[in-house]
N, C-alpha and C positions, 0 to 999 in steps of 0.2 A: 504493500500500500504506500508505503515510504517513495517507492519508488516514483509509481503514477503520480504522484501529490507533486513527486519533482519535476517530473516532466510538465503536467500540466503548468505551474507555475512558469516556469520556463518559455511555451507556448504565447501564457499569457502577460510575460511580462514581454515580449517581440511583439506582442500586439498591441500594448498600449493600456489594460485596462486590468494592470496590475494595482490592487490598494492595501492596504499594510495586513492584511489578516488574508486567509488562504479561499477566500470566495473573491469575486468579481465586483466589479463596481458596477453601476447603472449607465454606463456611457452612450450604450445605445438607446435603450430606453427612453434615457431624460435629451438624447439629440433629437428622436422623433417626438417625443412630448414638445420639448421648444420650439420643434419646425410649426407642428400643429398649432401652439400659439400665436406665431407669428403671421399666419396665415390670411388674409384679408376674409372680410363677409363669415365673423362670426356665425351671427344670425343671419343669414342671407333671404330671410322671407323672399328677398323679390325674384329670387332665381326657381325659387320651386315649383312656380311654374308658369306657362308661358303666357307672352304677352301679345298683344294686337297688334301687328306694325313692325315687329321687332322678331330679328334672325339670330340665333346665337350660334348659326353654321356661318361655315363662309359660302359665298354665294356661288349657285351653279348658272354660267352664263358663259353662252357660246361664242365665239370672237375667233379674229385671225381665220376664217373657212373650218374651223372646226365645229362639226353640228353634233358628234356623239354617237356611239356603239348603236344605239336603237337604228339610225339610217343603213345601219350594214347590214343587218339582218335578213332581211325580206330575200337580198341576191346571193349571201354568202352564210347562209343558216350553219352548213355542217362546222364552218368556222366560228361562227358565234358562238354558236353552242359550247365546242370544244374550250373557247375564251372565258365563256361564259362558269364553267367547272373548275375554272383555274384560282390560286390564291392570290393571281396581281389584280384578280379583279375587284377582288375583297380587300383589299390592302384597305383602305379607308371606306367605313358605308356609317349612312346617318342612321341615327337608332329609332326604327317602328318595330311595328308587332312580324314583320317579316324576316327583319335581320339579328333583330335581339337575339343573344344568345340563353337560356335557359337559366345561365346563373345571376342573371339582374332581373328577373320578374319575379322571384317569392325567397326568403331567407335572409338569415342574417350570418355572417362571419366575423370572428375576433384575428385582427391581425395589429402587432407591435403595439398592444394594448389598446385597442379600439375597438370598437363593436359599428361594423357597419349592417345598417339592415337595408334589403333591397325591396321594393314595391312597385308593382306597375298599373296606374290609374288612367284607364281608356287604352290610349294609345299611346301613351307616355311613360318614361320609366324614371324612375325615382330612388337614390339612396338616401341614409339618415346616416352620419359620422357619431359618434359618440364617444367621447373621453372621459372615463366616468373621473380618474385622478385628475385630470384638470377642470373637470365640471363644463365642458364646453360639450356643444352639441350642434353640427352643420347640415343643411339638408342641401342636396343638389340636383338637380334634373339631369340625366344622360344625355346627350343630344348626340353624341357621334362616337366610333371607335373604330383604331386602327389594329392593324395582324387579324390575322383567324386561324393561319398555318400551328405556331406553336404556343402564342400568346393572345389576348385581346387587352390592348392599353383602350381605356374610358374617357371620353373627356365631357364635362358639365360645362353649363350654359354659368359664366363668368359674371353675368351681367354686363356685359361690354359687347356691344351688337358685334359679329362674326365674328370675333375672340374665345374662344373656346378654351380652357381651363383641363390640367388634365391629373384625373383621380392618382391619389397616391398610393395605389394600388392597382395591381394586375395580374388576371386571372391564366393560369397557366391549363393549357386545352388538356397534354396529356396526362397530368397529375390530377385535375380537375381540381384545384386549389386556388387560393389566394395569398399572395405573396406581398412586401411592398416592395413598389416598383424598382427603389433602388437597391435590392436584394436582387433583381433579375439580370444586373449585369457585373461585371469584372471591374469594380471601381473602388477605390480608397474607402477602407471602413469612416464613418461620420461624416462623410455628404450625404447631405440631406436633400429631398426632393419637395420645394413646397407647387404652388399650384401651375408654376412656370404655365401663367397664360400667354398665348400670340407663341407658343415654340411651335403648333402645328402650322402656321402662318408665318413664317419664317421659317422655318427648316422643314419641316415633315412633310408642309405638300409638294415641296416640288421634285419631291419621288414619291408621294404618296398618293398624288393624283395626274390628271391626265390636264395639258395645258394650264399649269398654274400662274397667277398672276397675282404675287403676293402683297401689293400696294399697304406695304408697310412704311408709316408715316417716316416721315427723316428724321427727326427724334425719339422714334421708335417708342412718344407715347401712346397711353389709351384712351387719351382724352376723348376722342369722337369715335374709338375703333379701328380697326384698321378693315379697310376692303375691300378682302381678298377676295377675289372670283376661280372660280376653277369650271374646265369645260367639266369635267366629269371625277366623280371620287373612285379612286382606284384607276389603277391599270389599264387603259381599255385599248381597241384598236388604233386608235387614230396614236397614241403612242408610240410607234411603234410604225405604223405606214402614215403618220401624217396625215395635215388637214384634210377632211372626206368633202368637202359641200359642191369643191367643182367638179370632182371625178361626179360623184351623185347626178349633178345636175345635167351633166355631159353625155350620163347614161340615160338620163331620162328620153322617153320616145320625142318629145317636142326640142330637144338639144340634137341630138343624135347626127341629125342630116346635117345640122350648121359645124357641129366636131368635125363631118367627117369631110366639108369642104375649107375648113380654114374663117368660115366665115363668122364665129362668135370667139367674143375676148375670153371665157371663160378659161380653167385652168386647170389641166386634172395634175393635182398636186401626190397621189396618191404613189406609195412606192412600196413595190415588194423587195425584201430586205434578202431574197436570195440570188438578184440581178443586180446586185450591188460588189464591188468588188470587196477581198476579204479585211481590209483594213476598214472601208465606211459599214459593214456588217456590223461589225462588232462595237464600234460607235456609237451604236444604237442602245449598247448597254450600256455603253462608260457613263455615260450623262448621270446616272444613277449608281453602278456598280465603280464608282473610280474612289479615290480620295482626291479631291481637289478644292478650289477656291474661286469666289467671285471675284472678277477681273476689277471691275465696278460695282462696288458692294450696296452703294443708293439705287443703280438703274438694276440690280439686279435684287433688290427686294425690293423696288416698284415692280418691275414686270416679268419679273421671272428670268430663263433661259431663254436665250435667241434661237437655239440651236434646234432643228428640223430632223425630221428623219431624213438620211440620204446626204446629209453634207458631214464636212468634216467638223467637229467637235474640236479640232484645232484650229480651227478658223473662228470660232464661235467668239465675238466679242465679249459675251461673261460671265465666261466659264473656262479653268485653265486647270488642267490635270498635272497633278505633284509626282513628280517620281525620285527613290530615292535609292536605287541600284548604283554600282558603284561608278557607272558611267554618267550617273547624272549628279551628285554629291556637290557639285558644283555651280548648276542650275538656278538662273537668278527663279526661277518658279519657287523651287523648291527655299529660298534662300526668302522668298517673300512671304512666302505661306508660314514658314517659321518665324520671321519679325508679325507680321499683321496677324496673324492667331493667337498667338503666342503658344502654340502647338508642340509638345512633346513629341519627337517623332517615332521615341519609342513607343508609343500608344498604338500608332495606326502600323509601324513598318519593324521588322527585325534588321538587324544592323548591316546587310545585305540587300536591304530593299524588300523582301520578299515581305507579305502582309501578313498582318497580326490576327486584325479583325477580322468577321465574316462581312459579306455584303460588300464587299470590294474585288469580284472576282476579276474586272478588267483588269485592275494594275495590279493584278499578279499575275493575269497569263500575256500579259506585254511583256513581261522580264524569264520568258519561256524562249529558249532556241526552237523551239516549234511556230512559234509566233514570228519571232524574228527571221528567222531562215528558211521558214514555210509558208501555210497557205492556212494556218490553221487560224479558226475563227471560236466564237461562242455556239456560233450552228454548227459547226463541228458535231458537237454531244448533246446541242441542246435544241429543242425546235419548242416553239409556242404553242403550238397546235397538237392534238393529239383525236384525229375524228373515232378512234374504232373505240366507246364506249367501256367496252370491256379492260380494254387498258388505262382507261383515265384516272382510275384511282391511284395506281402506281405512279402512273406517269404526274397528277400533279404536284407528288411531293418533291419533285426537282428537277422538272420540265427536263426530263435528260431521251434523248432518242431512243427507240427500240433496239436492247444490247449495247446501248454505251455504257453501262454500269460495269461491265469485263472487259475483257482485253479486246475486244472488237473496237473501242475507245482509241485505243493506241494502234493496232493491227491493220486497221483501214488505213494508212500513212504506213507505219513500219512491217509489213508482210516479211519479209525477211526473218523477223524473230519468231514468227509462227512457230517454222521447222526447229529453230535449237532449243526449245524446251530447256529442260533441266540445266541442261550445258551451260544458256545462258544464265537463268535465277539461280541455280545449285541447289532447290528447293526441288521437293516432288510435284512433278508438274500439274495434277488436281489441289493441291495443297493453298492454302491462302498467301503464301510464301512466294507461290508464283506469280501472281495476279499483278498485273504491271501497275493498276492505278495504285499498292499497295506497298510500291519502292519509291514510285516517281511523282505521286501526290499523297504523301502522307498526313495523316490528319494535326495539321501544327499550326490551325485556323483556330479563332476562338469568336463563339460566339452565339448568343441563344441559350447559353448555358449548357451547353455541349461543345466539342470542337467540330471541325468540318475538313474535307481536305486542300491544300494546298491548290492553288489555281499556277501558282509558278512549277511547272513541268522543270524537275532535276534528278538526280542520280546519287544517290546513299554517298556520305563523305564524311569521315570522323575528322577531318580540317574542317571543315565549314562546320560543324558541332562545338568546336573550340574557338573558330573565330566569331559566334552568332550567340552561340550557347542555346540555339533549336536544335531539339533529339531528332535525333534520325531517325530515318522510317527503321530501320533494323532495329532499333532498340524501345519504339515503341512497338513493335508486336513481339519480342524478346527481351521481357521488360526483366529477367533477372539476369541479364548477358550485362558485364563492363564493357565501357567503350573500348579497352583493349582487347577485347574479344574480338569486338566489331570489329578494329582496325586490321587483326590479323586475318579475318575472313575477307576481308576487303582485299589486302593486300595478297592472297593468295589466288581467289578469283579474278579479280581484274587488277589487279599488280599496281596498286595505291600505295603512295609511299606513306610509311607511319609515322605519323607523329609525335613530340612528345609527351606525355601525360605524367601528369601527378601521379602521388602514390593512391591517393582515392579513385583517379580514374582508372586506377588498371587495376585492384580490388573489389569495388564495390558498386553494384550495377545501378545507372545511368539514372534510372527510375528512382530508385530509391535516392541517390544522391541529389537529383531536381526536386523532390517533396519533402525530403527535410532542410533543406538550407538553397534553395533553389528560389526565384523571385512569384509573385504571383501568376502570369503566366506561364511558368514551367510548372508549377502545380497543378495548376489546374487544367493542363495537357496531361499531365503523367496520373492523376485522380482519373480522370475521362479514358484514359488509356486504358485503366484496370477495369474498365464495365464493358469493354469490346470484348466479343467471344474469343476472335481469333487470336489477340495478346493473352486471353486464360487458357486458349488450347496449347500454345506455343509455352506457358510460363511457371502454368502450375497455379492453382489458387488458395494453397491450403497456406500460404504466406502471408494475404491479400489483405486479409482483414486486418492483420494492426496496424496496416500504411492507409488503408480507409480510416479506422479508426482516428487515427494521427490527423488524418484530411479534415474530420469532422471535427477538430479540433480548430483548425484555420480560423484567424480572423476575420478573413474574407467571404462576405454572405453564399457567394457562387459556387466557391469552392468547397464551403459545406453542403450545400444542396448537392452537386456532381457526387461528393464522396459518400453521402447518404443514400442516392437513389443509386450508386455502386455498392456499397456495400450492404442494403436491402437483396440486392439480384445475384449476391452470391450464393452458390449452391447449398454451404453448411454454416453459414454466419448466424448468429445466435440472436432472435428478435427485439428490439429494444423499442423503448418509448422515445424516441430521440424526433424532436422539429430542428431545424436549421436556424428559424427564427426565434424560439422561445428566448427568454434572459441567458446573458452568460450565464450565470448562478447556474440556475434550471442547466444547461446545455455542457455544462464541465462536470457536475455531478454525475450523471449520465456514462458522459464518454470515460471518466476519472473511474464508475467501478467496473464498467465491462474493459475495458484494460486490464485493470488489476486482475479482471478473474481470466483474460485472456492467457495473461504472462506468467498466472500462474499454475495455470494448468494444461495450456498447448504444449504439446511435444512435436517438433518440426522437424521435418526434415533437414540434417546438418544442412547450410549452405552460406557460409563465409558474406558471399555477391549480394544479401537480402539481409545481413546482419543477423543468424542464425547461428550460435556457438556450438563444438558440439555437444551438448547436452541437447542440443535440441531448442534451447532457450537460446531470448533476445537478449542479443549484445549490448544490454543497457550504457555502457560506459560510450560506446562506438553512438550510438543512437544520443545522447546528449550532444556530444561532443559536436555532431553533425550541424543539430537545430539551434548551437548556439552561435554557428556560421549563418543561419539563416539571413537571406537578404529580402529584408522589408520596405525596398523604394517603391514610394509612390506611386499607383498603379490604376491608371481609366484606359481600358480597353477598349478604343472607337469601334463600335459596331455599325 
């Protein structure tokens, strides 16, 4: 017991919320009690419900030859439809009795000491906040919400006409819980999240809807509102092929003849994205999927992006994509975007350039030798559309083609590796070992509260794991192998020169050395790592649980969650009352005596690489020693 009591304290004095006696202090608690007070519209009577005259969406209104998805319809059904099943089209919808989700019309939830209750009156949806320790109590009308894929974020009517307000909490689909919002990403424990009104108006619509035009005031108050217009919420076609009203009107039978001799001004603006060559293809995503910055930050929260389907995104006066590979380190882009942001660029990029976050697939597969030396595009793997019904469920969870998810991905461009099988991976060639996206897009994405894979196409290299400090794909599905393993398999197979490593790299495996003294991203890769199957088939799991355990120790809200909903799915892990968000108190109690009873009654198989002495027991001395290296910098993972 002596022991656990050490380690935890140890945990929790790296995280900040060590206080002279051996329980926790309230730091999180009393951060989100004070956001709650700070928070405008106490009493908000005027929002709870709606008024005569008065919008508290932003407005839908068509401009620029954009008229809206419904016009496509009628000529291109099998298309709509297939658009229509898809989650860009959901990305943003207003809340009625058709889109609401089931967890805002009846119940109540207690999250980070608040009791919210949900009620839906008419056609209206309704929460009530409740702080019974502060004695406050706020009521807010839903009007809108974005995600549907893995999250739904809320936003209430502000009282600020098209200014929308967004709940401090958010409901995760596949847990079927409530969470608050700033527990849902990879961010420094004590930010706080208060109602950050006018961020879907400035930031969120103009990837969260279709033509957005964010006419955010120049002093970015809310004195009169701000009024934003959008052709449409969510995703729709014209995003994608561009304003519809003159192709429309061009196809109408009364245009038709005057099209077909020259003789009317109209315009068919309309462009299909696969008669486009492979660099403007994929442009199509950047606008959304990049890291980048407004060129002109006033004309582009007045009116949005300039940028069209079909033109170059490098052309676009304002909008300018960051890159930050080693060829570009230099880049007044990049050199602006880190004075005018003030932009950590460890957040969005690894020190290589290669990306952090998810939702930035373009600038990671620009810093691909497939991109640059090929033909390779985003339709490559991915297409929009998917008509054959039976396949659309699969297909819309990552709009990826029929068999791009195997090696047909890579194989349609490299046929050559077909025939060498084994030869080339050294792995059994049905094996998960062989599967190219499983060496060459390893999952070292974060985001969603999961990871995801790599959009930068590369090749296993224990250099670049020492100059990045990103685990290689070999070591995350070989998570009890040391990097000196990996270096001598490397160098045997494809004749890598090795580098030199510490005495803990060539001991002690990879995994384990990134989760006890590894930064917040490495954690929370190497947590995420231990819930894949194929890293438990390759590594063994009867280890697994004290390095979860150890996870759910973290001070970082995500990284608890990851290592709880891992260490739930393990085969023989022992059931616990354990939430991610409860009190430290509550949440150290917990994980302090299923340790104790772990350490003191597992017998493991010896294995040095996982800190396993032989008796079978944890190398307590070796396991301190580690987390008191631990690196705690400051850590907001742009998603």
């Amino acid at each position: 017991m002596e022991f656990m009591k050490s380690l935890l304290l140890q945990l929790l004095a790296a995280a900040g919320v060590l206080t002279l006696t051996a329980g926790c202090s309230n730091t999180e608690e009393n951060a989100t009690k004070d956001a709650a007070q700070r928070t405008p519209h106490e009493e908000p009577s005027s929002i709870e419900t709606s008024r005569t005259g008065f919008s508290a969406l932003p407005k839908l209104a068509f401009a620029d030859d954009y008229i809206g998805s419904d016009a496509c319809r009628s000529c291109h059904a099998e298309q709509h439809q297939s658009w229509h099943a898809s989650y860009h089209r959901t990305m943003t919808q207003p809340i009625d009795p058709s889109t609401a989700p089931k967890a805002i019309e009846a119940g109540q939830t207690m999250v980070a000491g608040k009791t919210y209750r949900f009620r839906r009156d008419g056609d209206q949806f309704f929460v009530t906040e409740e702080d019974a320790s502060a004695g406050t109590r706020r009521g807010f009308r839903l009007v809108m919400m974005t995600g549907s894929h893995h999250m739904h974020v809320f936003w209430y009517d502000s009282g600020v006409e098209k200014s929308p307000s967004m709940l401090p909490i958010v409901y995760l689909l596949d847990q079927q819980r409530w969470i608050p919002r700033g527990s849902a990403f990879l961010r420094t424990p004590g930010n706080t999240y208060e109602a950050e009104q006018g961020r879907w108006n400035s930031t969120c619509c103009l990837c969260h809807s279709t033509h957005p035009r964010p006419h955010v005031s120049a002093d970015r108050s809310f004195a009169n509102g701000w009024q934003t217009e959008v052709s449409e919420f969510g995703i729709s076609c014209e995003a994608c092929h561009g304003p519809g009203q003159g192709h429309v009107l061009i196809h109408q039978a009364s245009n038709k003849q005057a099209a077909a001799t020259g003789s009317t001004q109209l315009r068919d603006r309309i462009v299909d994205p696969m008669d486009l060559d492979s660099d403007l293809q994929s442009e199509m995503c950047a606008r959304c999927h990049s890291v980048g910055f407004a060129k002109n930050e006033r004309e582009y929260m007045r009116r949005g992006l300039d940028y069209r389907p079909g033109q170059s995104i490098e052309d676009s006066r304002r909008y300018q994509i960051v890159r930050a590979s080693p060829g570009h380190v230099n880049d007044p882009a990049l050199a602006h975007w880190l004075q005018v942001t003030g932009a950590d660029p460890s957040n969005s990029f690894w020190p290589d350039g290669q990306m952090r976050g998810t939702g930035r697939a373009y600038s990671g597969m620009i810093e691909s030798p497939c991109f640059k030396s090929g033909d390779m595009t985003c339709l490559s793997c991915h297409t929009m559309h998917q008509q054959d019904r039976s396949l659309q469920e699969e297909w819309r969870d990552d709009q990826l083609r029929p068999g791009m998810r195997g090696d047909q991905a890579c194989l349609q461009c490299h046929q050559e590796y077909e025939q060498l099988g084994s030869k080339h991976t050294h792995h059994p060639v049905e094996s998960t070992g062989s599967r190219c996206v499983n060496c060459h897009m390893p999952h070292t994405v974060y985001g969603l509260l999961k990871t995801v894979r790599s959009h930068t196409i590369s090749s296993p290299s224990v250099q670049t794991v020492i100059d990045t400090t990103r685990p290689s794909a070999c070591n995350l599905c070989h998570l009890d192998q040391t990097l000196q393993e990996t270096s001598r398999h490397l160098a045997e197979w494809y004749g890598h020169q090795q580098p030199q490593l510490t005495d803990e790299e060539k001991t002690i495996a990879l995994s384990v050395l990134q989760l006890l003294k590894g930064d917040a991203p490495q954690r929370a890769i190497q947590v995420a790592a231990m819930e894949r199957t194929e890293a438990r088939d390759a590594s063994g799991t009867e280890w697994l649980e004290l390095y979860l355990l150890v996870g759910m120790l973290d001070r970082y809200d995500a990284i608890r969650f990851i290592a709880e909903r891992a260490y739930k799915s393990l085969p023989d892990s022992k059931p616990i009352e354990f939430d991610f968000v409860a009190p430290p108190s509550v949440r150290s109690q917990i994980i302090t005596e299923r340790l104790d009873e772990y350490c003191e009654e597992a017998i493991l198989t010896r294995d040095a690489r996982v800190l396993v002495d032989k008796q079978g027991k944890v190398d307590r001395e070796w396991l301190h020693r580690l987390l008191e290296d631990r690196n705690e910098r400051p850590v907001n993972i742009q998603e």
